[in-house]
C-alpha positions as CSV (number, residue, x, y, z in Angstrom):
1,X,0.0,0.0,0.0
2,X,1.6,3.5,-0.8
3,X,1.3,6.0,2.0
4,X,1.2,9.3,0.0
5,X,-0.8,10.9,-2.5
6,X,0.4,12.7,-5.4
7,X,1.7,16.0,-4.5
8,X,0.7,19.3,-5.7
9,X,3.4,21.2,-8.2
10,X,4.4,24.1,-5.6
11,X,4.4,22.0,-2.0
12,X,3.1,25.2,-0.1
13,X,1.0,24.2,2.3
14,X,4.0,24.2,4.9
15,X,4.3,27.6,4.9
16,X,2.6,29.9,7.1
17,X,2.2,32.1,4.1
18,X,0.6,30.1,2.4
19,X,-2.1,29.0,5.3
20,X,-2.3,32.9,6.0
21,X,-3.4,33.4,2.9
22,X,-6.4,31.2,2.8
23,X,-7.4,33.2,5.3
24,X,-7.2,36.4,4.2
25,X,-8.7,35.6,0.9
26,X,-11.4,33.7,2.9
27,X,-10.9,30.5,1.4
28,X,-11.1,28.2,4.4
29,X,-13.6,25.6,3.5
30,X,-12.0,23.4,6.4
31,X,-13.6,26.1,8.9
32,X,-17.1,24.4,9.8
33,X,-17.7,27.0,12.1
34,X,-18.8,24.9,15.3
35,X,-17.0,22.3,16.3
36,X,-17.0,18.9,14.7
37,X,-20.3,17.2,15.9
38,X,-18.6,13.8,16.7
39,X,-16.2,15.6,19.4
40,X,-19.5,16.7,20.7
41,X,-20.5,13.1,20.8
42,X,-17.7,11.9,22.4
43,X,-17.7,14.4,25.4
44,X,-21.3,13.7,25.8
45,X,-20.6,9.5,26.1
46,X,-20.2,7.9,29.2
47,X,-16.5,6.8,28.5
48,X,-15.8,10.5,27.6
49,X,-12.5,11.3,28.4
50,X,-11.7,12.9,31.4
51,X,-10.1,16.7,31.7
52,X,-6.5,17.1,31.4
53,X,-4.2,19.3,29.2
54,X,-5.0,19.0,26.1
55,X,-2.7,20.8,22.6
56,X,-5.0,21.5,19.9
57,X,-2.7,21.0,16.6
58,X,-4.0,23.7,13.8
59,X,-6.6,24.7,15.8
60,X,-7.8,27.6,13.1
61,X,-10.2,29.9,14.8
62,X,-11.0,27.8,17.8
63,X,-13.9,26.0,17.5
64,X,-13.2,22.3,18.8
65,X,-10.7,23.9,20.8
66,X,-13.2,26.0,22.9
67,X,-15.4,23.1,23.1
68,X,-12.6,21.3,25.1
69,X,-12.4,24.1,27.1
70,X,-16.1,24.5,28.0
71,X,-15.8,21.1,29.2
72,X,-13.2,21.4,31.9
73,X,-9.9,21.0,29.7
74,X,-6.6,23.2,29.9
75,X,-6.7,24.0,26.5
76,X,-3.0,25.3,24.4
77,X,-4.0,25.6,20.6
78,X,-1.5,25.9,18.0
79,X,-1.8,27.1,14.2
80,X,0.6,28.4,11.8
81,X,-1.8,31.3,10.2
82,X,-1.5,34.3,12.8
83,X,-5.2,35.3,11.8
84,X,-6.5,32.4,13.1
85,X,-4.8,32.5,16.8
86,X,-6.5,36.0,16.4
87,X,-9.7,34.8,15.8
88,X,-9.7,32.0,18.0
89,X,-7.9,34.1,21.4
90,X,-10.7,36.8,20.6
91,X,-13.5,34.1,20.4
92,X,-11.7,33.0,23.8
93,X,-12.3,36.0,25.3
94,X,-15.4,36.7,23.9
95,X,-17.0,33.6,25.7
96,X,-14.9,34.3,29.0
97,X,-13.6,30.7,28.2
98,X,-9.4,30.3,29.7
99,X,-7.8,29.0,26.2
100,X,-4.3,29.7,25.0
101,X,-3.8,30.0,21.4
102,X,0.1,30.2,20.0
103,X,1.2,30.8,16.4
104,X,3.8,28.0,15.9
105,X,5.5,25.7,13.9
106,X,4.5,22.1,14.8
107,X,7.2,20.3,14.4
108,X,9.1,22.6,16.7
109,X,6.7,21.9,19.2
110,X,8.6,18.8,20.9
111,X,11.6,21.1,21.7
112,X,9.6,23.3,23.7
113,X,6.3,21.7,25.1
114,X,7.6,17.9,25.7
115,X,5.8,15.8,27.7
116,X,3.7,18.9,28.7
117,X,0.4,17.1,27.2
118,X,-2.6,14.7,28.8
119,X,-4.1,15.2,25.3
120,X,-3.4,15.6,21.4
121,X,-6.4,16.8,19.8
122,X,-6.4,16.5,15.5
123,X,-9.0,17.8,13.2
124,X,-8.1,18.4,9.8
125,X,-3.9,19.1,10.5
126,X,-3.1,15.4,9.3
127,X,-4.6,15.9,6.1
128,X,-3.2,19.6,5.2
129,X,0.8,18.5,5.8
130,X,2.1,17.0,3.1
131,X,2.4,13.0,3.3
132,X,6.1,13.1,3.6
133,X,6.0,14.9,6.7
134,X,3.5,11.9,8.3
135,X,6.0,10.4,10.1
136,X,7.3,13.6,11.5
137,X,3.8,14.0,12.8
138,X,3.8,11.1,14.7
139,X,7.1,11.6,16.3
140,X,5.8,15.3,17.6
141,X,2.8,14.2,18.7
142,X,4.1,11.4,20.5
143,X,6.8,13.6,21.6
144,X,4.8,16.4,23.7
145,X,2.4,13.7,25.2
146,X,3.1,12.8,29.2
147,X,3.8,8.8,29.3
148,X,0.3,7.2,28.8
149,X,-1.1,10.5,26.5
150,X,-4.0,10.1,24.3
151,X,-4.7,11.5,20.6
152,X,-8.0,12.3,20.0
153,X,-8.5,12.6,16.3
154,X,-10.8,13.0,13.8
155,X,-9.4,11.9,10.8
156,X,-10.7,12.4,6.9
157,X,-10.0,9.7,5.5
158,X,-10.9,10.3,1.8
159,X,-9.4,9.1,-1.3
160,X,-9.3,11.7,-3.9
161,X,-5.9,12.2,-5.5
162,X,-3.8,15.6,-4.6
163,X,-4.5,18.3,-1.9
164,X,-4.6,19.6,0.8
165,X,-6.1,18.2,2.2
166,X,-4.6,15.1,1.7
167,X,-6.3,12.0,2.2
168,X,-5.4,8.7,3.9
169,X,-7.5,5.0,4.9
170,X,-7.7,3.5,8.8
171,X,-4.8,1.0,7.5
172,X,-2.8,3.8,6.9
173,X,-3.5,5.5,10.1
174,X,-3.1,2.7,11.5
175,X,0.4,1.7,10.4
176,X,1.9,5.2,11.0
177,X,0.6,5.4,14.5
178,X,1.1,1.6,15.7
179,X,4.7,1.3,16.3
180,X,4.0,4.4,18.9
181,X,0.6,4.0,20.1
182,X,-2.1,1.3,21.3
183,X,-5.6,1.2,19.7
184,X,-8.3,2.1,22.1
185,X,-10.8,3.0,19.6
186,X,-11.9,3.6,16.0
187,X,-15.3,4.4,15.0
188,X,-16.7,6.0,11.8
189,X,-19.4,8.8,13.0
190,X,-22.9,8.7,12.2
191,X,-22.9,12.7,12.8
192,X,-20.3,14.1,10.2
193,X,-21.1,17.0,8.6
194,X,-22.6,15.9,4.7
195,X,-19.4,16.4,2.8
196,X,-17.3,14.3,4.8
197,X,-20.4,11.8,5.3
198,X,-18.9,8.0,5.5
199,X,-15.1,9.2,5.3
200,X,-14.1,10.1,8.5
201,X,-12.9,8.3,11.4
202,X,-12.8,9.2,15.4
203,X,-10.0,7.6,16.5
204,X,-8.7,7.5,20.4
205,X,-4.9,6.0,20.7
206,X,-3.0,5.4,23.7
207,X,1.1,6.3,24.0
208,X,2.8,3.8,24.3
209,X,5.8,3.5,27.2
């Protein structure tokens, strides 16, 4: 099984530029402007997980971020696009909600914030790096989690060629994340919004020691 999808001409999208941008031109089709209902779903279960620190990884304007917070986590949120830790401190602020929001890089993230984290949250970061930067992914995120950590993600797992955002398949998750992490769920949501209907997975793993 190959790993990446074709990649565009003028690799970009790891520029903050280039993420700034899309904002500025108001381009940001990602932004679902609530947070993604399954997160809702899972802090509304009865296995929910419980409040801890929790680094949201291009967190955009906030929106799954603040729902963390409203439910009792210490929330950091990092993007690279400076308009969106704007938008998301000043939505923050707005809803008297304690939230940090830092414009960063994150792969330098393990040089300053390791083993700072209960929590990884993803939502739509995995798909906008490009594929050759996967395995760097899973090194970071593994690296800023506190022994035992959990990512929470909610990955779109679609199959069209190019991007971002890039797509991937649970075996593919699932093979970049094993030699790291234990499974402790994968479900595919019945409450995705209607584009991403039947191609996205919630998936909860474990760090390993």
């Amino acid at each position: 099984m190959s790993h990446s999808q074709p990649l565009p001409p003028n690799p970009q999208p790891l520029t903050p530029d280039f993420w700034e941008g899309r904002y500025q031109e108001g381009t940001t089709r990602w932004d679902l402007g609530q947070p993604a209902p399954p997160f809702v779903t899972l802090l509304d279960a009865a296995d929910a997980p419980k409040p801890g620190r929790i680094a949201v990884l291009g967190a955009g304007r906030g929106h799954d971020a603040l729902l963390f917070a409203d439910r009792g986590f210490e929330v950091v949120g990092f993007d690279f696009a400076p308009s969106a830790i704007e938008a998301a401190t000043a939505a923050a602020q707005s809803r008297g909600v304690s939230a940090q929001f830092l414009q960063r890089d994150i792969f330098d993230l393990p040089a300053e914030f390791a083993h700072q984290f209960d929590y990884v949250l993803e939502h739509t970061c995995y798909c906008a790096i490009l594929p050759e930067q996967r395995e760097d992914y899973v090194y970071l995120v593994r690296s800023i989690l506190r022994p035992h950590g959990e990512l929470i993600a909610l990955f779109w797992a679609h199959n069209r060629p190019g991007g971002p955002p890039f797509g991937t398949s649970p075996d593919e998750i699932l093979q970049r994340f094993s030699p790291a992490f234990e499974i402790v769920s994968i479900v595919q949501p019945t409450n995705s919004i209607e584009s991403r209907k039947d191609e996205e997975y919630l998936v909860r793993l474990r760090a390993k020691k």
